[in-house]
N, CA, C and O atoms as a GROMACS GRO file, in nm:
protein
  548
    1UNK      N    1  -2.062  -1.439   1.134
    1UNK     CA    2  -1.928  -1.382   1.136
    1UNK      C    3  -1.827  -1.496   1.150
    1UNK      O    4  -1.852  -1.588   1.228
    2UNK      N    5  -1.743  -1.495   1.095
    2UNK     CA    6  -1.622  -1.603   1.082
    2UNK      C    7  -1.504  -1.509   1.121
    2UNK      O    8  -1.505  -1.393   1.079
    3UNK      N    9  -1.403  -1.555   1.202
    3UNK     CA   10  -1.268  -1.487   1.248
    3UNK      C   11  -1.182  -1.636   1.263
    3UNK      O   12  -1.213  -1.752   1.293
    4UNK      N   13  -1.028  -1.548   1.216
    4UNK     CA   14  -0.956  -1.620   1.172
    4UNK      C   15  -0.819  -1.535   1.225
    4UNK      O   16  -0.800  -1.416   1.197
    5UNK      N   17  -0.689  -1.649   1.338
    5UNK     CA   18  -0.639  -1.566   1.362
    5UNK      C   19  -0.487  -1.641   1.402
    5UNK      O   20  -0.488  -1.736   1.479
    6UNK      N   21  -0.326  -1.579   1.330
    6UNK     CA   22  -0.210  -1.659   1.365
    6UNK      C   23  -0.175  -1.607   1.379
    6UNK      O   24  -0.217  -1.501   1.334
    7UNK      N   25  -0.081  -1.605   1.441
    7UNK     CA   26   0.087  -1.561   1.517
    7UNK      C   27   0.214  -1.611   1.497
    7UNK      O   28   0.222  -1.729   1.531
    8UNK      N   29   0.322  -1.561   1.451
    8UNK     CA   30   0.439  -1.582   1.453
    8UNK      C   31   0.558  -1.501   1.524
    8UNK      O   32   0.570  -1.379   1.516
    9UNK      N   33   0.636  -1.578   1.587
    9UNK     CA   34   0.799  -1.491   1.695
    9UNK      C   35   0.844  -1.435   1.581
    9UNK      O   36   0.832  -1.508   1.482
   10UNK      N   37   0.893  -1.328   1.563
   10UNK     CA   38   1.028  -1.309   1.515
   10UNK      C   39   1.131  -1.232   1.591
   10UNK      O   40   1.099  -1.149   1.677
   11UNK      N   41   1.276  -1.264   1.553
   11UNK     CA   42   1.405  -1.215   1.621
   11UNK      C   43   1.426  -1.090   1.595
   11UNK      O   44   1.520  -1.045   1.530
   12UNK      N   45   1.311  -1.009   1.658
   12UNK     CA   46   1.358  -0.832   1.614
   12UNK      C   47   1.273  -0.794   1.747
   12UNK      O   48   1.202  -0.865   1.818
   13UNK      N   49   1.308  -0.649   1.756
   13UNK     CA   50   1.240  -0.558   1.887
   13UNK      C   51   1.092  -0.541   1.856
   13UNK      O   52   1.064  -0.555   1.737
   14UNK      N   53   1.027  -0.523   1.910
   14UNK     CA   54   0.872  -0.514   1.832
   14UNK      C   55   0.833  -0.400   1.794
   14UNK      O   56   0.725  -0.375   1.740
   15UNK      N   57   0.964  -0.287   1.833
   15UNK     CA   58   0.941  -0.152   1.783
   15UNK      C   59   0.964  -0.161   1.599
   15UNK      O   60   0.904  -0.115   1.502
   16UNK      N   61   1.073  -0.238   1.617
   16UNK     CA   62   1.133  -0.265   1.438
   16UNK      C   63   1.075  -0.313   1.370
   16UNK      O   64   1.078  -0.277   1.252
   17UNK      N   65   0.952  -0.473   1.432
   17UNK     CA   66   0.863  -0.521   1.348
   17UNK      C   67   0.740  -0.456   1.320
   17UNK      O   68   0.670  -0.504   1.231
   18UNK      N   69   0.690  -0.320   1.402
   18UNK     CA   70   0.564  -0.275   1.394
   18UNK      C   71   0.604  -0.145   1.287
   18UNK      O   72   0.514  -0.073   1.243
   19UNK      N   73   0.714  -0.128   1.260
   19UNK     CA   74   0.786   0.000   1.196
   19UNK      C   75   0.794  -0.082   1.046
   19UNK      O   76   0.727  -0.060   0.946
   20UNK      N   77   0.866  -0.152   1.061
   20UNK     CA   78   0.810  -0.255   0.926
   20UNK      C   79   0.672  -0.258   0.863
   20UNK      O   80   0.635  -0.200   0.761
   21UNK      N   81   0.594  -0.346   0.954
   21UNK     CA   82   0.447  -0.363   0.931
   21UNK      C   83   0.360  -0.242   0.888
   21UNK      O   84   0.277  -0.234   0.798
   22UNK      N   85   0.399  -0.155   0.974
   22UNK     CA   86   0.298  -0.009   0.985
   22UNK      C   87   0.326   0.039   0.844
   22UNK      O   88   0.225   0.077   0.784
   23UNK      N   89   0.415   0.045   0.794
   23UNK     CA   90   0.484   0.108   0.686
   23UNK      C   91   0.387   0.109   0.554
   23UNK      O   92   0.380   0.015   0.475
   24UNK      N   93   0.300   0.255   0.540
   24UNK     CA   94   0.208   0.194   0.430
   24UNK      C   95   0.284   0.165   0.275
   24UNK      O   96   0.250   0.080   0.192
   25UNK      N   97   0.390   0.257   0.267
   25UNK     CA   98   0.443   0.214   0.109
   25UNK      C   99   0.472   0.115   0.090
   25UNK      O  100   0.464   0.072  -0.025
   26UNK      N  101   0.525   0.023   0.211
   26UNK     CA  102   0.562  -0.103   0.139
   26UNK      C  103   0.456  -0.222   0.261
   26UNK      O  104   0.512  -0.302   0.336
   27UNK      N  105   0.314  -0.206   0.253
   27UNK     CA  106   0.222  -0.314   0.293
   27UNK      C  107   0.261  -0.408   0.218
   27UNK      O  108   0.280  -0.518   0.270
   28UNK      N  109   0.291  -0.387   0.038
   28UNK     CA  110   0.282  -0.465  -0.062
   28UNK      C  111   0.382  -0.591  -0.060
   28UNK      O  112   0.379  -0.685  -0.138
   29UNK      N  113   0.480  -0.569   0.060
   29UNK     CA  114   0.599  -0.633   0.049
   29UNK      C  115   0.520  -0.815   0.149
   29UNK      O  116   0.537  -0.934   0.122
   30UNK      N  117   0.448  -0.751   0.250
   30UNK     CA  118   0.381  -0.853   0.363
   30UNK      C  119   0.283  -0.879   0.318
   30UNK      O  120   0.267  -1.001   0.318
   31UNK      N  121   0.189  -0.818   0.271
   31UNK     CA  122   0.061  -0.842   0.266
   31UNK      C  123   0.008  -0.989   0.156
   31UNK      O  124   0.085  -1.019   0.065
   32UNK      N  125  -0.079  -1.043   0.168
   32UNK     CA  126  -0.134  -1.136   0.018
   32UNK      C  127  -0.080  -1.076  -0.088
   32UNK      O  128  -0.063  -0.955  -0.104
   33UNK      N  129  -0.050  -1.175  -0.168
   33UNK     CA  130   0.038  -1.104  -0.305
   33UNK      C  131  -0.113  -1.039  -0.384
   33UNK      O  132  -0.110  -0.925  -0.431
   34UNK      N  133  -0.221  -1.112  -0.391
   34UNK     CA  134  -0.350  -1.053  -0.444
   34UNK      C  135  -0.397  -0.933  -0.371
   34UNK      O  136  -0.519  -0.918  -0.378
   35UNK      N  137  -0.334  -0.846  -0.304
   35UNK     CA  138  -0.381  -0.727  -0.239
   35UNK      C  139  -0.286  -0.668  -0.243
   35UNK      O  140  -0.169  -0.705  -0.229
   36UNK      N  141  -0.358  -0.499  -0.278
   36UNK     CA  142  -0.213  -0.364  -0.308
   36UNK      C  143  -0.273  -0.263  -0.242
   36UNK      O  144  -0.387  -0.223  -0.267
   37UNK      N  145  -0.203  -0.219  -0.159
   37UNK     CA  146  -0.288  -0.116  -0.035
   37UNK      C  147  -0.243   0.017  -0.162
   37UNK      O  148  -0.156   0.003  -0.247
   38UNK      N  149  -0.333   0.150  -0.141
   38UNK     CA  150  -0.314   0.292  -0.191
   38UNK      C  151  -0.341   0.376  -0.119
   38UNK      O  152  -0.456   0.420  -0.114
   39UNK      N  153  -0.233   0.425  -0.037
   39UNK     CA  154  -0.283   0.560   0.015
   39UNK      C  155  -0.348   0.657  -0.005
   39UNK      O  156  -0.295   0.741  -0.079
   40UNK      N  157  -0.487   0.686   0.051
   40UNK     CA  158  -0.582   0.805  -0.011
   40UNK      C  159  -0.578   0.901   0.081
   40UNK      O  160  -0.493   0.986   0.053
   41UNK      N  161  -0.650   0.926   0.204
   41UNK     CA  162  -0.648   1.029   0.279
   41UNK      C  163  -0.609   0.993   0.428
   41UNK      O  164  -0.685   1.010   0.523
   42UNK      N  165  -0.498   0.949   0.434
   42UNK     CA  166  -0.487   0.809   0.563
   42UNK      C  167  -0.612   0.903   0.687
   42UNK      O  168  -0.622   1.024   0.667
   43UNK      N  169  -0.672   0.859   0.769
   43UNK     CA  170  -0.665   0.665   0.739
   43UNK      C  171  -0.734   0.601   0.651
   43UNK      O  172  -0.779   0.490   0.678
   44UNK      N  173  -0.761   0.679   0.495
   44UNK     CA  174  -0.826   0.641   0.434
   44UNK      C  175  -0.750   0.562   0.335
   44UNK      O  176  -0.674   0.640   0.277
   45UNK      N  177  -0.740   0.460   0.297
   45UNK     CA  178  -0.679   0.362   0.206
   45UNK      C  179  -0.791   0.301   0.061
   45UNK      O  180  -0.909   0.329   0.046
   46UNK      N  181  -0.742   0.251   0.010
   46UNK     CA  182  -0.807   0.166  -0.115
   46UNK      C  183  -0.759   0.092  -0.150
   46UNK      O  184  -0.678   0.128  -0.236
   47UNK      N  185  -0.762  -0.071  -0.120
   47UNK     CA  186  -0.739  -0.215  -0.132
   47UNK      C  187  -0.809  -0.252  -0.291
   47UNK      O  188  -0.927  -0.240  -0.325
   48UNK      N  189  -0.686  -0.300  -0.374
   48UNK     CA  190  -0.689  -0.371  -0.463
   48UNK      C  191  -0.658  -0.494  -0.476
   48UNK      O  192  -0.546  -0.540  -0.458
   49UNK      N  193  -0.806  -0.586  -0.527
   49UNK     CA  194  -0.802  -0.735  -0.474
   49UNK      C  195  -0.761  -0.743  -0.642
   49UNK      O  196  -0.795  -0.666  -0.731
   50UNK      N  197  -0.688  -0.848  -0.651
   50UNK     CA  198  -0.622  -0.910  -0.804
   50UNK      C  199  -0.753  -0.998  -0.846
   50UNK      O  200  -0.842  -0.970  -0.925
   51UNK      N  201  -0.736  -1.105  -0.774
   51UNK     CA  202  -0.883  -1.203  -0.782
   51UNK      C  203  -0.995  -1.160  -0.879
   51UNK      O  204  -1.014  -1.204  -0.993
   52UNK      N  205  -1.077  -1.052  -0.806
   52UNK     CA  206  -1.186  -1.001  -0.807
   52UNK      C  207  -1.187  -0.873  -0.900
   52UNK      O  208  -1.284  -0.817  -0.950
   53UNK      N  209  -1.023  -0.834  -0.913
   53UNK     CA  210  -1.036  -0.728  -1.042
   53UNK      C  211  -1.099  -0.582  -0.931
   53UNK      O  212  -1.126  -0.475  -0.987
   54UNK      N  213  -1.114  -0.594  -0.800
   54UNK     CA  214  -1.193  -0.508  -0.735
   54UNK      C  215  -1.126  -0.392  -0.607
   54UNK      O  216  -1.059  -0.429  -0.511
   55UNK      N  217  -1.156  -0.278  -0.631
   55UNK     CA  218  -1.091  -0.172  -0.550
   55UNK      C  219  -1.206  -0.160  -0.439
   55UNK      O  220  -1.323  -0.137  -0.471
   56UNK      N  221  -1.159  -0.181  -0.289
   56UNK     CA  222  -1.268  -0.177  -0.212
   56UNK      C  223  -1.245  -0.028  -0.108
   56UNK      O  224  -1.141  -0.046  -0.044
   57UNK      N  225  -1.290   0.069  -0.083
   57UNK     CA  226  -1.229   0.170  -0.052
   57UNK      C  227  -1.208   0.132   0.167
   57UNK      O  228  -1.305   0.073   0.215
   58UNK      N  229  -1.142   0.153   0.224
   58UNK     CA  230  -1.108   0.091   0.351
   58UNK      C  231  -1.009   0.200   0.429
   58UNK      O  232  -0.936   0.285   0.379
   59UNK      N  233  -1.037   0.162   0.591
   59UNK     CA  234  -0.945   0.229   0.653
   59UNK      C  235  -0.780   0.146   0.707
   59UNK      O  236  -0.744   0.029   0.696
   60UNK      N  237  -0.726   0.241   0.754
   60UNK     CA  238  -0.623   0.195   0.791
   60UNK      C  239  -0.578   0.293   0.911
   60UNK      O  240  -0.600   0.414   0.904
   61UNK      N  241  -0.514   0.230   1.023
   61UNK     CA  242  -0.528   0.302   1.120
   61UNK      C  243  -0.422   0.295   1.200
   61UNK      O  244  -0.479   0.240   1.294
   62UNK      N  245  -0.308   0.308   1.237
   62UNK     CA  246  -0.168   0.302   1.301
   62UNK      C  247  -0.161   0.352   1.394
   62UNK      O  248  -0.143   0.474   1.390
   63UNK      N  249  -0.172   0.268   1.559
   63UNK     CA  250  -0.150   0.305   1.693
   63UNK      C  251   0.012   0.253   1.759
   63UNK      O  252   0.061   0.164   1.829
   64UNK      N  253   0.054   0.378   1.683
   64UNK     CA  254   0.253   0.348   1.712
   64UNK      C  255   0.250   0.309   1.872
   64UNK      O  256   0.306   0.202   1.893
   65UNK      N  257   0.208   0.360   1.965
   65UNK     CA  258   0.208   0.334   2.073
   65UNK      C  259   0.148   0.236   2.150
   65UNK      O  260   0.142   0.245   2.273
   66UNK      N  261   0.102   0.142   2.084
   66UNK     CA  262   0.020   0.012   2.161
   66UNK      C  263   0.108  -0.119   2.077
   66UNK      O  264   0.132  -0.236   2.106
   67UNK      N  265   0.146  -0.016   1.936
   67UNK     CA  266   0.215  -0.158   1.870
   67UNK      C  267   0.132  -0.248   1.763
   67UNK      O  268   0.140  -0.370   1.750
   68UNK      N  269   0.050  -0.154   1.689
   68UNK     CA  270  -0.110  -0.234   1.682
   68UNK      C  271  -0.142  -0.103   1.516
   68UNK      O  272  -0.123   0.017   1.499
   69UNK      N  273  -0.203  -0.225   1.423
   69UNK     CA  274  -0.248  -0.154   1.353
   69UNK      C  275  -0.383  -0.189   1.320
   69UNK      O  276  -0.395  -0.306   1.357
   70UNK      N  277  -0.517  -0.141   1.258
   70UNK     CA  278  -0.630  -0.162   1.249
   70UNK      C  279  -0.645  -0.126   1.104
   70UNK      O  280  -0.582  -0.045   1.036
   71UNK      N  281  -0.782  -0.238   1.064
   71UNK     CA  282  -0.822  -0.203   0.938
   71UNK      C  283  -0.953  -0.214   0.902
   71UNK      O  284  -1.015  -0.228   1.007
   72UNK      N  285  -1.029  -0.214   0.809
   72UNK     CA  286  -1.173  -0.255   0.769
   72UNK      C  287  -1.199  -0.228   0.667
   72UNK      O  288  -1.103  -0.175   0.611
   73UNK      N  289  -1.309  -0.240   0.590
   73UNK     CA  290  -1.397  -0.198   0.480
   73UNK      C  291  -1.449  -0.090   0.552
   73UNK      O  292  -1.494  -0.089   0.667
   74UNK      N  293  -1.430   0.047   0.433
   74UNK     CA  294  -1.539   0.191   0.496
   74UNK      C  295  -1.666   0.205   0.455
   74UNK      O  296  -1.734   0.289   0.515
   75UNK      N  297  -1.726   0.127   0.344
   75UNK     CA  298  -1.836   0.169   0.339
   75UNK      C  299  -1.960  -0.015   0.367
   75UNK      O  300  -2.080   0.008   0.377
   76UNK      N  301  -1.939  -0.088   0.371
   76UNK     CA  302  -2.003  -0.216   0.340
   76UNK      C  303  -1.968  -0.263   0.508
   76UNK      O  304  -2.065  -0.326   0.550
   77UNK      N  305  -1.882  -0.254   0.592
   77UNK     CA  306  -1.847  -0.281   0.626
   77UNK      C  307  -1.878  -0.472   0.700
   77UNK      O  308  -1.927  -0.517   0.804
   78UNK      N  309  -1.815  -0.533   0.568
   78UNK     CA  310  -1.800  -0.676   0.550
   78UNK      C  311  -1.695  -0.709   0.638
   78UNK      O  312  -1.716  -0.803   0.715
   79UNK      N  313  -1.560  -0.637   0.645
   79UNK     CA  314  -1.436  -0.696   0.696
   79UNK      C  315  -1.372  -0.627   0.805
   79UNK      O  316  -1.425  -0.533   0.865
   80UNK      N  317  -1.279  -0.664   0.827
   80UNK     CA  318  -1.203  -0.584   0.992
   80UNK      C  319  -1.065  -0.679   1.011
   80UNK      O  320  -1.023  -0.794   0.998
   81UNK      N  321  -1.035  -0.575   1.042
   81UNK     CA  322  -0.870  -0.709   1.100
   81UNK      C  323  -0.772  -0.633   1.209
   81UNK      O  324  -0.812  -0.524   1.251
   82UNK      N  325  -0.676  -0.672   1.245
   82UNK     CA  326  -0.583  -0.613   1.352
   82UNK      C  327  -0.462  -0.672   1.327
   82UNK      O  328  -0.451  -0.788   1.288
   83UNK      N  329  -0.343  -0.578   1.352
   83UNK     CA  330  -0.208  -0.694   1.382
   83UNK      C  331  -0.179  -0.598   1.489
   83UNK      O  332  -0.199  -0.479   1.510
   84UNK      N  333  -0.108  -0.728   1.569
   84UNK     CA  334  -0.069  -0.686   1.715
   84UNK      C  335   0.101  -0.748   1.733
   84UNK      O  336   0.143  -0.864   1.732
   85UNK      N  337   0.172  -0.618   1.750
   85UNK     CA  338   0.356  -0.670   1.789
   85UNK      C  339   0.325  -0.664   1.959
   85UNK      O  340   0.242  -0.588   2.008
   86UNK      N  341   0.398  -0.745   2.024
   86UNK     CA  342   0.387  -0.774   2.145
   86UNK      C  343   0.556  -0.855   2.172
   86UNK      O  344   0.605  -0.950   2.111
   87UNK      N  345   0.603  -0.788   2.268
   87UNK     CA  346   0.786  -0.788   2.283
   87UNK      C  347   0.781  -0.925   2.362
   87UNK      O  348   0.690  -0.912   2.444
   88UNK      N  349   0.829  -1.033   2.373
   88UNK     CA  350   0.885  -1.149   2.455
   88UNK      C  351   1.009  -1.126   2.566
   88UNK      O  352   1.023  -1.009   2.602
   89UNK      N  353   1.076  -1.199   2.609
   89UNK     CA  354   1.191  -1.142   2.719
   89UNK      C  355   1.268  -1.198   2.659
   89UNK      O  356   1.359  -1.218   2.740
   90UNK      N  357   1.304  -1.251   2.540
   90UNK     CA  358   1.411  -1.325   2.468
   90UNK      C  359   1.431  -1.203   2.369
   90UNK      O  360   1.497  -1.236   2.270
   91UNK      N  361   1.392  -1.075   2.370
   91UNK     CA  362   1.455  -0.909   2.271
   91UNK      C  363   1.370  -0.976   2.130
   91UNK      O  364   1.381  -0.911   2.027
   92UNK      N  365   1.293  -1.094   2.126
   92UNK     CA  366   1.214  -1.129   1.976
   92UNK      C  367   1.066  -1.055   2.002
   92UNK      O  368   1.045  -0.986   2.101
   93UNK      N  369   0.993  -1.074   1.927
   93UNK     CA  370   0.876  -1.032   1.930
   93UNK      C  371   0.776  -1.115   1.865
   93UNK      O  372   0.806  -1.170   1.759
   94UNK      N  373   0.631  -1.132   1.929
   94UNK     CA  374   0.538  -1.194   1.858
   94UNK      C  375   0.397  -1.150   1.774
   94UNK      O  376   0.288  -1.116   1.820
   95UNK      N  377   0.423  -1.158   1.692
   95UNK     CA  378   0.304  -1.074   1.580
   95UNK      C  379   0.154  -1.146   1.583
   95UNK      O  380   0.155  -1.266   1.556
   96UNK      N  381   0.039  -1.093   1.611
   96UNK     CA  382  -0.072  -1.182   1.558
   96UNK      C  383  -0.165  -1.096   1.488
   96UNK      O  384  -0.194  -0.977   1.504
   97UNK      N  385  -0.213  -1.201   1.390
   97UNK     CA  386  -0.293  -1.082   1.296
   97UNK      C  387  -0.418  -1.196   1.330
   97UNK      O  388  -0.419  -1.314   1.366
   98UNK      N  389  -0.550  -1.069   1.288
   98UNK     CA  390  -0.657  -1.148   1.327
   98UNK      C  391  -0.759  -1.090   1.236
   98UNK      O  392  -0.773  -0.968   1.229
   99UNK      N  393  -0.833  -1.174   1.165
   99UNK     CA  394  -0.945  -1.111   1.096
   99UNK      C  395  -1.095  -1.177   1.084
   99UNK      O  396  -1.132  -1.293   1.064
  100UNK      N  397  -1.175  -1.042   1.107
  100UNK     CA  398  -1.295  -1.067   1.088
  100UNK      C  399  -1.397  -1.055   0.988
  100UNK      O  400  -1.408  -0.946   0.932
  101UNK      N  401  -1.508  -1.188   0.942
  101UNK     CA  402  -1.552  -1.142   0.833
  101UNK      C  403  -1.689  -1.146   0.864
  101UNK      O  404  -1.745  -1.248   0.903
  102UNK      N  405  -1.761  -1.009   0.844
  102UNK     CA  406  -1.913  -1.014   0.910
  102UNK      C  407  -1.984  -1.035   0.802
  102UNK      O  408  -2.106  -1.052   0.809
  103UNK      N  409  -1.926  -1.036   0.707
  103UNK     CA  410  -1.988  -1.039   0.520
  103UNK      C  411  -1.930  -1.219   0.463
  103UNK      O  412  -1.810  -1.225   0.435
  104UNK      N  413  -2.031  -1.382   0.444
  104UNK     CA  414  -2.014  -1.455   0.425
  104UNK      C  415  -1.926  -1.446   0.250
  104UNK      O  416  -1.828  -1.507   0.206
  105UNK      N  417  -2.005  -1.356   0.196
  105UNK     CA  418  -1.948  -1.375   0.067
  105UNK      C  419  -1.789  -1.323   0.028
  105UNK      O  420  -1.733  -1.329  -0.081
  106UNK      N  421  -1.741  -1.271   0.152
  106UNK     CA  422  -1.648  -1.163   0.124
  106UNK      C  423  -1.525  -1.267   0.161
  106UNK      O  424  -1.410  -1.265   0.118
  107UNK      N  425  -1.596  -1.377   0.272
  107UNK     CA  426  -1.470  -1.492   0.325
  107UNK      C  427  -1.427  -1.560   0.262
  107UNK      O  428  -1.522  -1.629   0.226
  108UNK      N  429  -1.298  -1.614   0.191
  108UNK     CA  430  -1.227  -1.662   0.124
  108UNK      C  431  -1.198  -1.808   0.185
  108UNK      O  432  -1.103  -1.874   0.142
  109UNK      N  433  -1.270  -1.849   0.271
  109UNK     CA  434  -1.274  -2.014   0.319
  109UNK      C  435  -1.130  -2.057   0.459
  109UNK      O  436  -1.007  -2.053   0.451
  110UNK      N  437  -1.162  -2.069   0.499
  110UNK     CA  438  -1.054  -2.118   0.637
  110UNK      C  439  -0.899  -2.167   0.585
  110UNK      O  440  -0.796  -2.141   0.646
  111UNK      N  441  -0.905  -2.238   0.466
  111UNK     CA  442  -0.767  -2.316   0.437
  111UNK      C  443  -0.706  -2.203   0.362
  111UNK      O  444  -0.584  -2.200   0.377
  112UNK      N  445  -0.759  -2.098   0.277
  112UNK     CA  446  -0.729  -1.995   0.204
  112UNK      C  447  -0.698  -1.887   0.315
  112UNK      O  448  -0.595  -1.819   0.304
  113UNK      N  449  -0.757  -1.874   0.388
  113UNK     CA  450  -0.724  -1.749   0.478
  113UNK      C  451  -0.629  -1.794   0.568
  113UNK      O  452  -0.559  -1.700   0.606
  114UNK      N  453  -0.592  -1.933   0.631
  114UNK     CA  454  -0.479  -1.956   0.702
  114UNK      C  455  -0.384  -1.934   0.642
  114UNK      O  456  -0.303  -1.850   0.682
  115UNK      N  457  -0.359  -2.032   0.487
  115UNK     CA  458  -0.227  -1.983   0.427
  115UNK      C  459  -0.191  -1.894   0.426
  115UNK      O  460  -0.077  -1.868   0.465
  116UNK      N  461  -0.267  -1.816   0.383
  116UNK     CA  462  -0.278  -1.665   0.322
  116UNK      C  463  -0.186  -1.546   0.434
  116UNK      O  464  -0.121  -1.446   0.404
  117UNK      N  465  -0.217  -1.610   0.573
  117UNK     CA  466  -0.219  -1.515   0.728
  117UNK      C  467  -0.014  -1.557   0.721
  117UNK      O  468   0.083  -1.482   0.729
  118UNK      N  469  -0.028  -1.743   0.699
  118UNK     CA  470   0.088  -1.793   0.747
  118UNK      C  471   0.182  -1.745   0.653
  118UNK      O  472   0.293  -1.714   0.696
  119UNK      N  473   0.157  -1.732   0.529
  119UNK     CA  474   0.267  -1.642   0.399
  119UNK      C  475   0.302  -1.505   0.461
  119UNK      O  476   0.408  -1.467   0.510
  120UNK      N  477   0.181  -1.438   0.445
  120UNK     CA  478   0.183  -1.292   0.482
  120UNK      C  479   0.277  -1.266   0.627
  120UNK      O  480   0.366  -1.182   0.611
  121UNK      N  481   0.271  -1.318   0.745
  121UNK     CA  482   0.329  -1.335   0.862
  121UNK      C  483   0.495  -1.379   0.824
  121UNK      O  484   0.590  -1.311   0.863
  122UNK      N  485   0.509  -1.500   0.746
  122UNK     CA  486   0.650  -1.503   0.736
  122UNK      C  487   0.742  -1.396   0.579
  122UNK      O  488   0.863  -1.372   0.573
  123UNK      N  489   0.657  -1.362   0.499
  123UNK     CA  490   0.680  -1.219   0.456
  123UNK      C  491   0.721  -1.129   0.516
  123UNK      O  492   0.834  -1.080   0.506
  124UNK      N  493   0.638  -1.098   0.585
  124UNK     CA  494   0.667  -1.023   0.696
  124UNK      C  495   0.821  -0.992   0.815
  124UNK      O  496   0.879  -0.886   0.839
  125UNK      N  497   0.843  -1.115   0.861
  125UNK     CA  498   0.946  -1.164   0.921
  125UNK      C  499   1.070  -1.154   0.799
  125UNK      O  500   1.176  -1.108   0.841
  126UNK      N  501   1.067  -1.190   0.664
  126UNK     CA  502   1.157  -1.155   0.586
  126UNK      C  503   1.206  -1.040   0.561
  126UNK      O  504   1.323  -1.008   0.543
  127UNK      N  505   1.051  -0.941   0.559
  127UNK     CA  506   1.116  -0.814   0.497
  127UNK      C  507   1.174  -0.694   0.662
  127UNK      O  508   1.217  -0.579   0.647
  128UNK      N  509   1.156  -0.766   0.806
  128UNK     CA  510   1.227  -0.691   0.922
  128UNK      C  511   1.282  -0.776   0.906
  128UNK      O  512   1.230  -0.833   1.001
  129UNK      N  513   1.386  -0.888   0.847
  129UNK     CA  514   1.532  -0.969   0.889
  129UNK      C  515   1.602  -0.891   0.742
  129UNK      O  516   1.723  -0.873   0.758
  130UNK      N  517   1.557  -0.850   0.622
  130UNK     CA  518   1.613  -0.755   0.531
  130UNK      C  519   1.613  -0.653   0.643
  130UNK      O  520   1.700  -0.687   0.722
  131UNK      N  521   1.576  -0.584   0.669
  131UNK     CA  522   1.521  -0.458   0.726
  131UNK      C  523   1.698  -0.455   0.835
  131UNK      O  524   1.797  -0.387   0.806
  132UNK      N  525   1.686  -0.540   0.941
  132UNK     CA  526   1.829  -0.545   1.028
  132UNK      C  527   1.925  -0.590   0.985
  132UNK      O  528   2.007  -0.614   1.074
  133UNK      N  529   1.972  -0.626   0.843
  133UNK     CA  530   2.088  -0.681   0.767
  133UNK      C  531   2.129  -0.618   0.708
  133UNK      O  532   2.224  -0.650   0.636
  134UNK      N  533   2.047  -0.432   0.712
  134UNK     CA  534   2.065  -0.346   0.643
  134UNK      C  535   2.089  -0.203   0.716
  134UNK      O  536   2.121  -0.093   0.672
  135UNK      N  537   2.061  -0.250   0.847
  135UNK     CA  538   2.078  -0.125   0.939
  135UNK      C  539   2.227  -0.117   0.967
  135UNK      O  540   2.290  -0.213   1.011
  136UNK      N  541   2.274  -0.011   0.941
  136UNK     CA  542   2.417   0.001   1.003
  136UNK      C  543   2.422  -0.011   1.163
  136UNK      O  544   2.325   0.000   1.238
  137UNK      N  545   2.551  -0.035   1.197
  137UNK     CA  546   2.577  -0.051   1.364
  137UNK      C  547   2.661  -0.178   1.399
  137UNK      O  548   2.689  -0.202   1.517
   0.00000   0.00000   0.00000
């Protein structure tokens, strides 16, 4: 098993960044540009890898109240991951996503999966700083 795991602050409440994140219609906005989440029967999802040309069928799992979302492969179960919003005392918040790969062939190599975490994470942070530049008040 290989796990792989970063964190980034951003300047929002962690209610706003997990409301962001959680958001399945637009995963597509944060996520690896080679991955397109599809809502099937939540928490049933279906991940389309670009790469691989490959639809892997997977869960998805949204605990509004811890701040925390969960994922995996449903039937092979090769993969797993988590993101966690967690509030600071400065009103920012800190995100960490973490993933596990119990399937060698399924791991995309340490330098590929860091970038991959560090894009996706400041994606992320882009689309809640769109997100409050757009909220009235």
């Amino acid at each position: 098993m290989t796990e792989y795991e970063r964190s980034r602050t951003m300047p929002a409440q962690p209610e706003q960044v997990f409301d962001q994140a959680a958001h399945v219609d637009q995963l597509d906005a944060w996520l690896p540009a080679a991955l397109h989440v599809q809502a099937d029967d939540p928490p049933a999802v279906t991940v389309h890898e670009d790469h691989r040309d490959e639809d892997t069928p997977a869960l998805l799992r949204s605990r509004p109240e811890q701040l925390r979302l969960e994922w995996g492969t449903r039937d092979r179960g090769s993969y797993a991951g988590w993101l966690q919003v967690a509030g600071l005392e400065s009103g920012a918040s800190e995100v960490t996503v973490h993933l596990s790969f119990f399937d060698d062939s399924h791991d995309p190599g340490g330098e590929d999966v860091q970038d991959a975490l560090d894009a996706s994470l400041r994606r992320l942070e882009e689309q809640v700083r769109l997100r409050a530049d757009n909220t009235p008040g």
